[in-house]
Biotite code that builds the C-alpha atoms (Angstrom):
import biotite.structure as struc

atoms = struc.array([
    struc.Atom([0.000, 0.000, 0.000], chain_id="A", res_id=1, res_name="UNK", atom_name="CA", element="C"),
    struc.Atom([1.216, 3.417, -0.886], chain_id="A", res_id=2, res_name="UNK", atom_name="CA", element="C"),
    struc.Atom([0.624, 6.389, 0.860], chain_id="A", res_id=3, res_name="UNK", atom_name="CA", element="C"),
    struc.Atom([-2.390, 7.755, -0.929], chain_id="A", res_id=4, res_name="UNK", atom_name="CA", element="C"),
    struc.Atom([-4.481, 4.391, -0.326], chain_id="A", res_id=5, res_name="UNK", atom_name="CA", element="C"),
    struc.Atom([-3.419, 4.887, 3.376], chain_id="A", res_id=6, res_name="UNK", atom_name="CA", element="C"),
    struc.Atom([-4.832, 8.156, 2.933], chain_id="A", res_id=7, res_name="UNK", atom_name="CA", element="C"),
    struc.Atom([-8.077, 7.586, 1.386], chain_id="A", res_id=8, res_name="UNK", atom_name="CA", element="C"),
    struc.Atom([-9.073, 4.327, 3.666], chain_id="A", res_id=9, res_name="UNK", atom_name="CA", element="C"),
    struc.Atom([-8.336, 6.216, 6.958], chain_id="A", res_id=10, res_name="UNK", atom_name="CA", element="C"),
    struc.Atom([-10.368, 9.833, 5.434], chain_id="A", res_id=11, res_name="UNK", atom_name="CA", element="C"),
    struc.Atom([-13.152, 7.273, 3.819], chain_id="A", res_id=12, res_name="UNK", atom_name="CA", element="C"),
    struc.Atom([-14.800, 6.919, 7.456], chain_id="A", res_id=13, res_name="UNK", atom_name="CA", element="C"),
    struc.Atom([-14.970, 10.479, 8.285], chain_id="A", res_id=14, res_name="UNK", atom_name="CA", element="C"),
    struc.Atom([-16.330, 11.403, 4.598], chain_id="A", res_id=15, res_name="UNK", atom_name="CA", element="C"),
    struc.Atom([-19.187, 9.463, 5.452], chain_id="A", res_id=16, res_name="UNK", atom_name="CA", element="C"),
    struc.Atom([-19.989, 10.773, 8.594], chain_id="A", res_id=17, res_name="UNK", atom_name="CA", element="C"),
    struc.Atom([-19.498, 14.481, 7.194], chain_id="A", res_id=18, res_name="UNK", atom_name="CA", element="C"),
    struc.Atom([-22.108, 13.533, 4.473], chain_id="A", res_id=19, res_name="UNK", atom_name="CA", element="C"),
    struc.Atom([-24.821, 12.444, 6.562], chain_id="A", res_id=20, res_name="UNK", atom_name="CA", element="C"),
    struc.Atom([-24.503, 15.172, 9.017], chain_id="A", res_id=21, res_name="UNK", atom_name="CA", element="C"),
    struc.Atom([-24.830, 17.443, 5.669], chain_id="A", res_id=22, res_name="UNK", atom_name="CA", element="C"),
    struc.Atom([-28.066, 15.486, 4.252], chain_id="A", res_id=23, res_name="UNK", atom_name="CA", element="C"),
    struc.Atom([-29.546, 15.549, 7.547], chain_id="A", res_id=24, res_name="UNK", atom_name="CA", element="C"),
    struc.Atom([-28.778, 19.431, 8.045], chain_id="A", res_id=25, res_name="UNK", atom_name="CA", element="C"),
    struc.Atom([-30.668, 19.951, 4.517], chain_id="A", res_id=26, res_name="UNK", atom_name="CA", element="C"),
    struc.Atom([-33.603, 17.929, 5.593], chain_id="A", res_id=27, res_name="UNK", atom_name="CA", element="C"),
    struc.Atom([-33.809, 19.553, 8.465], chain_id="A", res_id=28, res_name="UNK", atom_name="CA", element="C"),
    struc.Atom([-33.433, 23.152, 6.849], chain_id="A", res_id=29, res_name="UNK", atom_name="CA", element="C"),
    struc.Atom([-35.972, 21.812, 4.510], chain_id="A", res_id=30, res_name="UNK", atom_name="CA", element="C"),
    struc.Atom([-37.861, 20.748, 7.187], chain_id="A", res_id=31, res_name="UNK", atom_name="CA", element="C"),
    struc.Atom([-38.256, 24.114, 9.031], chain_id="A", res_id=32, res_name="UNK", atom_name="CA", element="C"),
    struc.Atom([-38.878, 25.859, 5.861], chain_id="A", res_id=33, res_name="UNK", atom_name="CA", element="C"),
    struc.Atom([-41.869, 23.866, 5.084], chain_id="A", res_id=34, res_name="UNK", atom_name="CA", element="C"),
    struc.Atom([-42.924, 24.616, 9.005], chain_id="A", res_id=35, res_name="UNK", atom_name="CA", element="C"),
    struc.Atom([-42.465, 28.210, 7.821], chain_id="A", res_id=36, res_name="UNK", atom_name="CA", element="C"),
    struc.Atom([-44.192, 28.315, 4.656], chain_id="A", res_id=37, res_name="UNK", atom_name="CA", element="C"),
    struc.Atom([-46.916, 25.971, 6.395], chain_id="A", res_id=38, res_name="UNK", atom_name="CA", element="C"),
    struc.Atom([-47.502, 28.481, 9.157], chain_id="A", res_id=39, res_name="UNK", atom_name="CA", element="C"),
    struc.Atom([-47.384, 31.839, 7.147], chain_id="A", res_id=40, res_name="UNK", atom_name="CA", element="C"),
    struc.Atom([-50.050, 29.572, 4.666], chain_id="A", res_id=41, res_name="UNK", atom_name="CA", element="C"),
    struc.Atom([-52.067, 29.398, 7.772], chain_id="A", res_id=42, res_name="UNK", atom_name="CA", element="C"),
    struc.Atom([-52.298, 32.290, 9.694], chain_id="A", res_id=43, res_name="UNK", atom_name="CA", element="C"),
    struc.Atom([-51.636, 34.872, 7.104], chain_id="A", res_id=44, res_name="UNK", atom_name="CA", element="C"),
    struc.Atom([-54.873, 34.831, 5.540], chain_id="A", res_id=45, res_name="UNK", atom_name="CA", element="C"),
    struc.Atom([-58.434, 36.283, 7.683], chain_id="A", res_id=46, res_name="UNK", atom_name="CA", element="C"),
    struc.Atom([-61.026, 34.433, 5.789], chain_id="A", res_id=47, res_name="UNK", atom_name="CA", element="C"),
    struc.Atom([-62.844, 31.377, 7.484], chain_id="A", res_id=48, res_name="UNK", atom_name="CA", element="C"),
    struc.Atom([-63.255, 28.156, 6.449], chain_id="A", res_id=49, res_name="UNK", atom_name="CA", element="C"),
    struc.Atom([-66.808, 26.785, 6.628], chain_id="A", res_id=50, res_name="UNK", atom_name="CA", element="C"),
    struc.Atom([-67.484, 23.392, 8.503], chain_id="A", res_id=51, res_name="UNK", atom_name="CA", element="C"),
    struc.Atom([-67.937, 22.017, 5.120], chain_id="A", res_id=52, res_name="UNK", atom_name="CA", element="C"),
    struc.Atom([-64.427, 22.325, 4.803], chain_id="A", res_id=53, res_name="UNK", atom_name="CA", element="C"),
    struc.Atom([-63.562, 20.876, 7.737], chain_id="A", res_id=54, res_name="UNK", atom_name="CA", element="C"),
    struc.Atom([-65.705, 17.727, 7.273], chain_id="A", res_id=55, res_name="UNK", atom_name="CA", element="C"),
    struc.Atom([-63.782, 17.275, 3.633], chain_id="A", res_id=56, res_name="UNK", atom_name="CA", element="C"),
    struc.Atom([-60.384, 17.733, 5.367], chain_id="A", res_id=57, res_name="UNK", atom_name="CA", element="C"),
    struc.Atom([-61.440, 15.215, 7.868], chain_id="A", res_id=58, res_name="UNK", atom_name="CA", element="C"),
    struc.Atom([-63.167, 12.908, 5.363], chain_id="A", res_id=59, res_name="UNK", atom_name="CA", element="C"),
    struc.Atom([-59.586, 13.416, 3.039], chain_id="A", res_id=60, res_name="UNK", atom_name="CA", element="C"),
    struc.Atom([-57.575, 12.221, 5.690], chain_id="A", res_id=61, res_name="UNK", atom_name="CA", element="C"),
    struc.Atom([-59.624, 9.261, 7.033], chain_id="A", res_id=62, res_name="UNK", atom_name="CA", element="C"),
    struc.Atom([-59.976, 7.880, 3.688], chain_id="A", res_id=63, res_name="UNK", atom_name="CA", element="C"),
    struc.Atom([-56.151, 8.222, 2.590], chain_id="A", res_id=64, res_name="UNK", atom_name="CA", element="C"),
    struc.Atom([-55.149, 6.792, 6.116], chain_id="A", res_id=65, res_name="UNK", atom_name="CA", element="C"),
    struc.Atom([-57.738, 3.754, 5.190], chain_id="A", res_id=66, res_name="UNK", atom_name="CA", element="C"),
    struc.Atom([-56.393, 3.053, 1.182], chain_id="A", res_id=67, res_name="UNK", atom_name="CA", element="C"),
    struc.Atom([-53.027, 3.296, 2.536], chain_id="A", res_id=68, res_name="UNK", atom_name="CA", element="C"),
    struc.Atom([-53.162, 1.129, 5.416], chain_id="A", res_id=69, res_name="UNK", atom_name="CA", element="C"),
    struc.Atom([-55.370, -1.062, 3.172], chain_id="A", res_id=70, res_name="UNK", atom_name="CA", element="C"),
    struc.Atom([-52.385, -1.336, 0.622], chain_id="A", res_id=71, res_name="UNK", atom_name="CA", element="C"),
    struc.Atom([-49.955, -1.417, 3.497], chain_id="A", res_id=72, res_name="UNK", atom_name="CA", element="C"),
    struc.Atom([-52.009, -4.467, 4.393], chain_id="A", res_id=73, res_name="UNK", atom_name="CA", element="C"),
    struc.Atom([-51.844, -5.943, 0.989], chain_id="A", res_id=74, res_name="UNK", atom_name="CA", element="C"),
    struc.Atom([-48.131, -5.373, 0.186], chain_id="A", res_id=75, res_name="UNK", atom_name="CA", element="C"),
    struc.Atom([-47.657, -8.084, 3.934], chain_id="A", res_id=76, res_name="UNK", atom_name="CA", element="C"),
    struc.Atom([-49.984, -10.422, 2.997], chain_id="A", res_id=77, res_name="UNK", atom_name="CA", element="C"),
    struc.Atom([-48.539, -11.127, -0.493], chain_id="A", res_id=78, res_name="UNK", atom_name="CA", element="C"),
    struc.Atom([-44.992, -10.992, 0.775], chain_id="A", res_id=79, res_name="UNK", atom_name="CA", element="C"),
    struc.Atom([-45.800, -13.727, 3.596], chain_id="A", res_id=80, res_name="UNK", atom_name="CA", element="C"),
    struc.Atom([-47.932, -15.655, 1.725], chain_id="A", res_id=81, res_name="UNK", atom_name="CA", element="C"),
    struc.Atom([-45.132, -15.864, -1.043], chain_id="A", res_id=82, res_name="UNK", atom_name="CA", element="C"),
    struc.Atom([-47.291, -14.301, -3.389], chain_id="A", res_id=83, res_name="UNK", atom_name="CA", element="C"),
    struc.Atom([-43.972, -11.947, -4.746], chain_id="A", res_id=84, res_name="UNK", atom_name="CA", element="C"),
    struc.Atom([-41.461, -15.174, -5.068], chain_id="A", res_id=85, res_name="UNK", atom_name="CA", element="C"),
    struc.Atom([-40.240, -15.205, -8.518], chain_id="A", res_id=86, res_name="UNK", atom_name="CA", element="C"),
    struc.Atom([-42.004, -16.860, -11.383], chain_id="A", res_id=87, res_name="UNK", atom_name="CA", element="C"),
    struc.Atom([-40.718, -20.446, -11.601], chain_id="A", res_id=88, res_name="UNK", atom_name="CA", element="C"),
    struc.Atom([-41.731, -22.364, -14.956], chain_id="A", res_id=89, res_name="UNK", atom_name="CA", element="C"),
    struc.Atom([-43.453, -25.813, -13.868], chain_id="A", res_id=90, res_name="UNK", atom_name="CA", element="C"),
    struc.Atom([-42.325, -28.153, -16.819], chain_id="A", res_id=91, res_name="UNK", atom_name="CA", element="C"),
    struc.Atom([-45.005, -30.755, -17.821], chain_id="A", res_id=92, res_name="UNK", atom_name="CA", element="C"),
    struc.Atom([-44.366, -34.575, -17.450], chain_id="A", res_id=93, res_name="UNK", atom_name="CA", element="C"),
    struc.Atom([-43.370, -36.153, -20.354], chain_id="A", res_id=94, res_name="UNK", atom_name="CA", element="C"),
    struc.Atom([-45.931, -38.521, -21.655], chain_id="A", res_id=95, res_name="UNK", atom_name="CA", element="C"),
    struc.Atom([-45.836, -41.986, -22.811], chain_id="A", res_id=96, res_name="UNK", atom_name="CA", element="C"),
    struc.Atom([-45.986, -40.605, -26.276], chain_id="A", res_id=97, res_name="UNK", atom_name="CA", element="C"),
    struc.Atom([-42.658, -38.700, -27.748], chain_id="A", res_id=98, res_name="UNK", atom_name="CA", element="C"),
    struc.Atom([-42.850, -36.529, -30.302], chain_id="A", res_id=99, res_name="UNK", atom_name="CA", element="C"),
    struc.Atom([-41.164, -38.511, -33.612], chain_id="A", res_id=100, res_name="UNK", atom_name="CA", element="C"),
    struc.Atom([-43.515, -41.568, -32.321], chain_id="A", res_id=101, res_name="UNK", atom_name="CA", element="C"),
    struc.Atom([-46.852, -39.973, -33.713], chain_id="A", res_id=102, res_name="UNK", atom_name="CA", element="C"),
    struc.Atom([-49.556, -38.931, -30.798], chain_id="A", res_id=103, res_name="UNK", atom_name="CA", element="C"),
    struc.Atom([-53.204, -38.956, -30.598], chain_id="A", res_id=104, res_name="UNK", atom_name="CA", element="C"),
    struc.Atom([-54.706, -37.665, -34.008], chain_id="A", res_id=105, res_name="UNK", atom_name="CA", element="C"),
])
C-alpha cells in the first residue's frame, strides 16, 4: 500500500460521517422551511373556512389513512404468503408418447 491508499481508507470513514450530518442538516433546513411556509399559509390569511371544509379535510384524511393502510395491508400479505417469489416455470411430465412416435390424431 502506498501512501495515498493509506490516505483515502483512513479519510473514507470520516467522509461518510461528514455527508450524513450534511443530508440531515438539509432535511432539516428543509424541514423548518416547510414549518415556515406551512404556518405563514395558515395564519396569514383572515377568511374562514366553513365546517364544510372541515368535514372534507377530515373525510380526506380518514380515507387516505384507510387506502393506505389497506395497501400497506396488501403489500404483507402477499410478501408472507409468497405471493412476490419469482415466477418459476413448472415443466409438464413427459408422456408416454414422444414426439417422432406420432400422438393422438
Amino acid at each position: 500500500m502506498n501512501s495515498t491508499d493509506e490516505q483515502s481508507v483512513s479519510s473514507t470513514p470520516q467522509d461518510g460521517k461528514l455527508a450524513r450530518w450534511l443530508v440531515i442538516a438539509a432535511l432539516c433546513a428543509m424541514l423548518a422551511g416547510a414549518v415556515a411556509l406551512g404556518y405563514l399559509g395558515w395564519f396569514s390569511t383572515d377568511h374562514d373556512v366553513p365546517e364544510s371544509g372541515y368535514v372534507a379535510l377530515v373525510l380526506g384524511v380518514v380515507f387516505s389513512l384507510i387506502v393506505g393502510i389497506g395497501l400497506m395491508a396488501l403489500v404483507f400479505y402477499s410478501s408472507r404468503a409468497g405471493y412476490d417469489e419469482p415466477a418459476v416455470l413448472i415443466r409438464e411430465p413427459e408422456s408416454e408418447t414422444k414426439e417422432g412416435q406420432g400422438g393422438p390424431h
